[in-house]
N, C-alpha and C positions, 0 to 999 in steps of 0.2 A: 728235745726229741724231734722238735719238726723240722731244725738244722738237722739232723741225720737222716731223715728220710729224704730232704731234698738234695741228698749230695748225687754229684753225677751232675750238677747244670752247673751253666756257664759262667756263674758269678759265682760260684766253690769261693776263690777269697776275700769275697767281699762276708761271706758267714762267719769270720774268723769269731771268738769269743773274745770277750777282756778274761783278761787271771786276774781276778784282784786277793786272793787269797792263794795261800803257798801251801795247802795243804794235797788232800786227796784229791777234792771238787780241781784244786788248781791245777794239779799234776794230771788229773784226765781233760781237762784243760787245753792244757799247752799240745797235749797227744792229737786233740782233736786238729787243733790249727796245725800240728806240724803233717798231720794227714793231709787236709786241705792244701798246703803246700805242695805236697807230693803230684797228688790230682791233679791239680794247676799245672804243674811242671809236665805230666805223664801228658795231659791233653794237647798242652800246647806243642810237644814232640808229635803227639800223632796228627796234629793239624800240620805239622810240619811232613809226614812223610807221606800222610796224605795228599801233598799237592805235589811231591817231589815224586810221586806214583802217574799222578794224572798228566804234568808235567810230562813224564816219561813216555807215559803211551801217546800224546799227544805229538809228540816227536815221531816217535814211533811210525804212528800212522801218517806224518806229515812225510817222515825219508822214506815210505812204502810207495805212497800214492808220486812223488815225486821220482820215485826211479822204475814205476812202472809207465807215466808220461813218456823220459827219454828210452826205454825199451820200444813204445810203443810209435814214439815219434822218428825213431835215429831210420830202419828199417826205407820207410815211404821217403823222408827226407833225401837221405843218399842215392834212391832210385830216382828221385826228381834233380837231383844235382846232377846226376850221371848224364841222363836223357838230356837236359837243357846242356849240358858242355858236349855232347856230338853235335846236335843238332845247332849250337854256332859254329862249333869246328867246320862242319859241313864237307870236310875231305874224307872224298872216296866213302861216301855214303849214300844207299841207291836210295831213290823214291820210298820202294819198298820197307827198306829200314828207317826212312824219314817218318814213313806212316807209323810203324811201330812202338818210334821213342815218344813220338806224342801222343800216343795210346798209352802207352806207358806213364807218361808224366799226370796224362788227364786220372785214368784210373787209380795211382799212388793220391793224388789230388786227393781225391776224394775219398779215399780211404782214411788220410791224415786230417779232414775235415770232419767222418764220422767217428775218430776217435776224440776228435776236440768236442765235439756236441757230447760224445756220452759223458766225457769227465765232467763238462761243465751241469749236467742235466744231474748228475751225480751230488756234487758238490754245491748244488744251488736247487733243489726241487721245486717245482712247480707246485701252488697250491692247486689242490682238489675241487675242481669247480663241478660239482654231478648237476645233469638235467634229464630229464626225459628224454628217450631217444630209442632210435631202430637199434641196436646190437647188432642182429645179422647183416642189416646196411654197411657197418662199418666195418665188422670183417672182410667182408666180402670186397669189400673196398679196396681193402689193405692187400689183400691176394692176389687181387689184379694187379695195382700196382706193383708189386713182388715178381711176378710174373710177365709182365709187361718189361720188366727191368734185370735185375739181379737174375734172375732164372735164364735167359738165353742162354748161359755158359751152360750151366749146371740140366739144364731139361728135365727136372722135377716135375713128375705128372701129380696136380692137386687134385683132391675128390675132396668136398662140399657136403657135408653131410648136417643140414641148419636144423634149428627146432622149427616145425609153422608156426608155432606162434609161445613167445618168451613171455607174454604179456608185457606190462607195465617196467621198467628198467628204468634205472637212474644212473646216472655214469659221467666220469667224463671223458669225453671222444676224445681228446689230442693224447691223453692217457694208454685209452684201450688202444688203439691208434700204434702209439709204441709200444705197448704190451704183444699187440701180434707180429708186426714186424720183428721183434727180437726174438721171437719163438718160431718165426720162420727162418728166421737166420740161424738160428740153433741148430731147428732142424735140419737144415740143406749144410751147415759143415757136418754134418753126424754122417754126412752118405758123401763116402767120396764118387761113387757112380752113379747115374740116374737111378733114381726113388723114387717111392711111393708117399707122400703128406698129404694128410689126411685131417681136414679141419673142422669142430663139428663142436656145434652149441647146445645148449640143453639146458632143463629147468626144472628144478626140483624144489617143492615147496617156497621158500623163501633166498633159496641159492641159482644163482644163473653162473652156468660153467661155459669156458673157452674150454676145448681140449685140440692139442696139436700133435699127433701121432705120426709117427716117422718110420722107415724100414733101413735107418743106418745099424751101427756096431751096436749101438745101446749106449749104457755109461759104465766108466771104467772106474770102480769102487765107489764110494758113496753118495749115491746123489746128492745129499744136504749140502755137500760140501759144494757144489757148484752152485749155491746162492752167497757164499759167502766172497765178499768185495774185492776184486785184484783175484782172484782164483781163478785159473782158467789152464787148460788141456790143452789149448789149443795154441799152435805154432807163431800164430799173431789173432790178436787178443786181448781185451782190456780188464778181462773179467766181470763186466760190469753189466754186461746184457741179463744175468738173471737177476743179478741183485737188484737192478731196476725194475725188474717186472714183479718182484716181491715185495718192495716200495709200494709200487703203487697199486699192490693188493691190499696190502696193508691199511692203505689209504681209505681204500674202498672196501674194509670192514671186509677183507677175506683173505684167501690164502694160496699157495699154488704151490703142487708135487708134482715129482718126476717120478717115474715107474718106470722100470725095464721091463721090457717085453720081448718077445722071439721070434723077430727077430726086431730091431728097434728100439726105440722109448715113446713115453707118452708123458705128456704134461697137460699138467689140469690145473687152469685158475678160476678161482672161485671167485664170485661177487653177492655179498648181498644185494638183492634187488630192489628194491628200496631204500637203501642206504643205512649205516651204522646205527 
C-alpha cells in the first residue's frame, strides 16, 4: 500500500515488486510493475516535451528580440552611411546641406545609441538599490533635462503639479530617473503637435504615485498591451520603454496603468514607500 500511494515520484522504478509466486498476489504483481514501467516511460516523454516546449519559446524569443535589434538598427544605420558618403563626396554640396548631413548623422547617432542602451538595460537589469531620497527633486530633474534637450523640436508646454510633501521614500534614483524619462518620451510621441504634459506626484497612505498625463490621440486599443516587450505603435521603436518602467515597478513593489482620457492618456506609477 505505501508503494501505491507513493506513485507519481521520480524513482516509480526503483518500487518495482519481486513476483516470487505465480499466482493472484503475483499476477497483481507483475500489473503493478508493468504500471510503474508505463509511468517511467510517460514521464520521461513529458520531461522530454517539456524542454522541447521551453527550447522552443526560448528561440522564439531569442529570433523576436534579434529581428526587432535589425528593424531597429537597419533605419539610423543607412541614414549614417548615406550622410557620411555625401559628405566625403563633397561634390556640389553647399555648406548649408554640409550642415544638415552632420545633423543628420549626429541625431541618427544617437538614436542608434538609445536603442542599444534600452536592449542592453532590457536584457541585463540593474539591481534595485532604494535609499532615501527627494522624489520631487528627481522628477523634476528629469523634466528639465527633457526640456532643455529633446523638447526644442517638439515645444511641449510642462505643468508641474508636485505633492509639498511625499514624506519619507525609498527608491532608486537611476531607476525613477528612467522611469520618467520614458514616460515623457511616451508622452511627447502621443502628440504629433505641441501639448500639453502634465506631471504630478502624490501620496496616498503607503503609495507614492508619478502620474504623466498628456493631450495627444490616447491609446489605440488596449492599453496592457503596450507593456508587453517588442510591442510597439510606433513607426520606430523598440517596444521597450514601458516594459522597462514596469520592471522597475515591479522592482519597487508597485505597479503602473495607462487610462485614456479626452482627450489624451494618463499613466500612473505606483511605488510603495518604504519599500516591499
Amino acid at each position: 500500500m505505501r508503494d501505491v500511494q507513493r506513485l507519481g515520484g521520480h524513482d516509480d522504478e526503483e518500487r518495482r515488486v519481486q513476483v516470487r509466486r505465480h499466482n493472484e498476489v503475483g499476477v497483481l504483481s507483475e500489473a503493478f510493475n508493468a504500471m510503474l514501467a508505463r509511468l517511467a516511460r510517460a514521464r520521461r516523454q513529458a520531461d522530454i516535451e517539456r524542454h522541447k516546449q521551453a527550447e522552443s519559446e526560448r528561440l522564439a524569443c531569442l529570433t523576436e528580440t534579434a529581428a526587432a535589434i535589425v528593424h531597429e538598427i537597419r533605419n539610423p544605420l543607412a541614414s549614417i552611411v548615406s550622410g557620411v558618403e555625401l559628405l566625403v563626396d563633397d561634390k556640389g554640396v553647399s555648406d548649408s546641406e554640409r550642415h544638415e548631413f552632420v545633423a543628420i548623422v549626429r541625431d541618427e547617432s544617437r538614436r542608434l545609441n538609445a536603442v542599444l542602451q534600452n536592449f542592453l538595460k532590457w536584457t541585463r537589469p540593474a539591481e534595485t538599490l532604494r535609499e532615501p531620497g527627494d522624489l520631487n527633486a528627481v522628477v523634476a530633474q528629469v523634466v528639465e533635462m527633457y526640456d532643455l534637450t529633446l523638447n526644442r523640436e517638439h515645444r511641449h508646454v510642462f505643468r508641474m503639479e508636485m505633492a509639498e510633501s511625499l514624506g519619507p521614500v525609498s527608491f532608486d534614483a537611476d531607476q525613477i530617473r528612467q522611469v520618467v524619462w520614458n514616460l515623457l518620451l511616451n508622452s511627447a510621441d502621443a502628440m504629433k503637435s505641441p501639448g500639453t504634459i502634465t506631471i504630478a506626484t502624490a501620496v496616498e497612505e503607503d503609495w507614492v504615485y508619478i502620474k504623466v498625463t498628456d493631450t495627444g490621440s490616447g491609446v489605440q486599443g488596449s492599453p496592457e498591451r503596450l507593456f508587453t516587450p517588442f510591442y510597439t505603435t510606433k513607426a520606430e521603436g523598440t517596444g521597450l520603454g514601458l516594459a522597462l518602467v514596469r520592471r522597475i515597478a515591479n522592482a519597487h513593489g508597485g505597479w503602473v496603468t495607462i487610462t485614456n482620457l479626452s482627450p489624451g492618456a494618463m499613466v500612473v506609477f505606483a511605488i510603495m514607500r518604504e519599500g516591499p
